[in-house]
N, C-alpha and C positions, 0 to 999 in steps of 0.2 A: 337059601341061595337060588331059589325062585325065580328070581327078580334080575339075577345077575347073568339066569342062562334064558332067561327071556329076553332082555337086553342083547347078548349074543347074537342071538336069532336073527335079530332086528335087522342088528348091523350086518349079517352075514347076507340076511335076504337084499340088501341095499345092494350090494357088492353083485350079488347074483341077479340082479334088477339089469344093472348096470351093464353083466356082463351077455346078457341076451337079447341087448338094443340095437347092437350090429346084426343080429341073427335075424330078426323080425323086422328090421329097417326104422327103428323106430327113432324120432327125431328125437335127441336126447335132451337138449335146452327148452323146447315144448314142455317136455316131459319135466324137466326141473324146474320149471315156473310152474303150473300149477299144483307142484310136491308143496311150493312155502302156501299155495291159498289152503292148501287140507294141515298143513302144520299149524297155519293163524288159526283156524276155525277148530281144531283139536286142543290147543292149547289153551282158546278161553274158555272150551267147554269142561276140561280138566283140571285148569288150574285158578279161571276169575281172575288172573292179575289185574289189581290194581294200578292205576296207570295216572294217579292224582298229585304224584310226588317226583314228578320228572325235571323237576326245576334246574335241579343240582345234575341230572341225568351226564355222563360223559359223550355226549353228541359225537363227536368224534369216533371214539372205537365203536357206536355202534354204526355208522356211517361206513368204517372201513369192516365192520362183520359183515353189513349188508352186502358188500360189494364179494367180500372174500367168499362167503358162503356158498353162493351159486358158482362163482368161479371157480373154486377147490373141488367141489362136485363136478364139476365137465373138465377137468383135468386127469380127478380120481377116475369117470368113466371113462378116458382114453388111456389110463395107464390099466383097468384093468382089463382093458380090449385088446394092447400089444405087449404087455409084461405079464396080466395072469391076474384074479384073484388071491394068490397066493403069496407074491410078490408085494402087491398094492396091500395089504390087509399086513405087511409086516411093516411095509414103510408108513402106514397112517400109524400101529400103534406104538412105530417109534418115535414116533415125533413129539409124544411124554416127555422126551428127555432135552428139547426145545426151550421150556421152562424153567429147566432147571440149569441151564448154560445162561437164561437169563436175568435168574437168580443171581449168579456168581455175579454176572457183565454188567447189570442194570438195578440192579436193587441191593446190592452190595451185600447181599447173602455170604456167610462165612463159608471159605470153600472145606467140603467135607471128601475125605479121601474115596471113601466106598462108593459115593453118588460119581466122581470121577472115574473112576470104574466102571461103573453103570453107562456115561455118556460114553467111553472109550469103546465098549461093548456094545452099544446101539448101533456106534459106525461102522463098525468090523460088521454086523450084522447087515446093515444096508449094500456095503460094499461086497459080500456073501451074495444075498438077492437078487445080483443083476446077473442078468443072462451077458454075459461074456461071450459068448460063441456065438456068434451071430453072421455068420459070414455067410448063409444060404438066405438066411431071412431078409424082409426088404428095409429101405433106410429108417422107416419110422418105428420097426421091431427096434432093430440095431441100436436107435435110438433112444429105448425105451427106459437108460437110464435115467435120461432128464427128467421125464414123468414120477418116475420113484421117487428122485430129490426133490421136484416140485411139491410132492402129496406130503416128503416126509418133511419139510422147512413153511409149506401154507400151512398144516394141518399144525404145526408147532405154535406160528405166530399167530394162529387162532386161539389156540391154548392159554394164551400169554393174554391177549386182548380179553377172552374170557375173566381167565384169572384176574385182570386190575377192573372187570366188573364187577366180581364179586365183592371186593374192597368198599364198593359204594356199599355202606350200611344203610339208608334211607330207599333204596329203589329196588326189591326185592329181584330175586334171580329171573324167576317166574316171566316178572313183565316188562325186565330186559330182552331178557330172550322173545319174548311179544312182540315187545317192536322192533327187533332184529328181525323175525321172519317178515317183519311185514315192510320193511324196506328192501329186503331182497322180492319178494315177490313185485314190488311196483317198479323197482330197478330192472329188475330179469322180464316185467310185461312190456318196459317201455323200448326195449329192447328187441322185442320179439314183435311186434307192433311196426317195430321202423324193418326190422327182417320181410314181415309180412307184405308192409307196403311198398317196399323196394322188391317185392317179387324174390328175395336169397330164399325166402322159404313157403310153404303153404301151410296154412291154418289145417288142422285136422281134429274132429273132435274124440276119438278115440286115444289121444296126446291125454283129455284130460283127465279119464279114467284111468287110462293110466299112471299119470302124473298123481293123481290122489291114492293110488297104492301105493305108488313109491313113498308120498308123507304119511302114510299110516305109518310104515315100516321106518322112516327117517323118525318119527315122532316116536312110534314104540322105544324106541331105543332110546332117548333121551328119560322119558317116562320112568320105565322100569331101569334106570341107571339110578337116577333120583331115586325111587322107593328104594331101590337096593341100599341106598346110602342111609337112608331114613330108617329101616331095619336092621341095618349093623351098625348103627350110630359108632359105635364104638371099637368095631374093626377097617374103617376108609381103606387100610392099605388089603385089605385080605378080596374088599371091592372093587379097588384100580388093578389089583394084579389078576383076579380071577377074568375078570372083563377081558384084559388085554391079551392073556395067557392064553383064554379061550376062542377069541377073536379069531387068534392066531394057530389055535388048533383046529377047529373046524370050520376056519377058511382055508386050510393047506388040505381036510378032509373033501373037502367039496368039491376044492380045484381039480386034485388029484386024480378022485374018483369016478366025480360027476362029469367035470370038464376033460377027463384026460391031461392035464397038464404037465407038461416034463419038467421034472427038476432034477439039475446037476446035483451030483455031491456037493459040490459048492455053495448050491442053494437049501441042500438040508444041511449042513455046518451053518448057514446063514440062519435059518428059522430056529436050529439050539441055540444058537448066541443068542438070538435077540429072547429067547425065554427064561434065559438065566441073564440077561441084563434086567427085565424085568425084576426077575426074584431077587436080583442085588439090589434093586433101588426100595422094592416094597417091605423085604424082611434083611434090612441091614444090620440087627441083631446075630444075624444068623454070619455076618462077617463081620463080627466085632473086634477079631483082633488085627482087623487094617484102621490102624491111626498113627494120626501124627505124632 
């Protein structure tokens, strides 16, 4: 399990990346453009994808991953700047259950009672999460629900786009994901390019060292997610739930301790839910006597 709490780590230090951008003043879009040139340049150093079988490639989702990718990242870091690492880190790992609402809608998936339960329990859990009481805080705290649902419905239809990648048999994961990063980082330069010359922002190069820790850390976590998976070939769900489960344990550790973060009652009912909706969808052996 190495690999799975290395992974962890990843994603937790992304989250804590994110959430010390406001603190240091650090331009965050800078910062998430040159995260994808240290992801392309990690990626072919670790993985060689091959890239000679693109013919059949689906152009399309990866067009809309490019775009999503950098997008969902400067949303995820303003939700975790006025809802919490705590918050943000329950609504990305529930957006697992995204997939499986698309399953039933769009792929015509037989519907299964327990995984129903599981999505029923994700929302109860999101709807937990939101800071409700917000009448001192300013409009964009108060607001902070739409953030949540934005991380926890992008970070889904990523999942999804992902998932009818993996479908393609002929173009291996690896150098999907290759040239995913590498149209988000020309999408997010050209952008930042027309920022620059329009004067919205200034070039700094301390953005880029930056920017290439944050893709170590965005890339660890992809990395050791993989090997974890390639190690337990044979337990996937004991790797999706420990990820997610722990995600969400030692990003409520971090927020709470490190960040100070206040959480209602409502929002530790919120973060049990969403742990046991996890354990409902990955050992539904374990709720086997819900059936039709």
């Amino acid at each position: 399990m190495l690999y799975v709490f290395l992974s962890i780590c990843c994603s937790v230090v992304v989250s804590v990346l994110l959430k010390l951008a406001k603190r240091y003043h650090i331009d965050i879009f800078q910062a998430i453009t040159w995260n994808y040139s240290m992801a392309i340049l990690l990626t072919w150093v670790f993985f060689r994808p091959q890239l000679t079988n693109l013919n059949d490639a689906p152009v399309y989702n990866y067009l809309a991953l490019g775009i999503l990718f950098p997008l969902l990242f400067v949303i995820m870091a303003v939700s975790v700047r006025v809802a919490g690492i705590v918050r943000t880190d329950v609504a990305q790992r529930l957006s697992l259950f995204i997939p499986i609402l698309a399953a039933f809608f769009l792929f015509d998936e037989s519907k299964d009672l327990i995984k129903i339960i599981g999505v029923a329990l994700a929302f109860v859990a999101i709807i937990c999460s939101v800071q409700w009481q917000n009448a001192a805080r300013s409009r964009v705290a108060r607001n902070s629900w739409v953030y949540l649902l934005a991380v926890f419905l992008g970070f889904g239809v990523i999942d999804v786009l992902l998932k009818q990648i993996t479908r393609v048999s002929n173009v291996p994961f690896t150098a999907a994901i290759f040239v995913i990063f590498i149209l988000a980082f020309v999408l997010c330069m050209i952008t930042l390019i027309y920022q620059i010359v329009t004067k919205k922002t200034k070039f700094s190069w301390p953005h880029i060292l930056i920017g290439w820790i944050l893709g170590v850390a965005n890339f660890g976590n992809i990395l050791f997610y993989l090997k974890a998976h390639q190690k337990l070939a044979d337990s996937p769900s004991a790797v999706f739930s420990s990820m997610n489960i722990g995600v969400i344990i030692v990003g409520t550790f971090i927020g709470v301790f490190i960040f100070k973060e206040k959480l209602s009652t409502l929002n530790k009912v919120g973060i049990a839910v969403a742990v046991l909706a996890i354990v409902v969808i990955y050992f539904p052996k374990t709720f086997g006597f819900l059936h039709f």
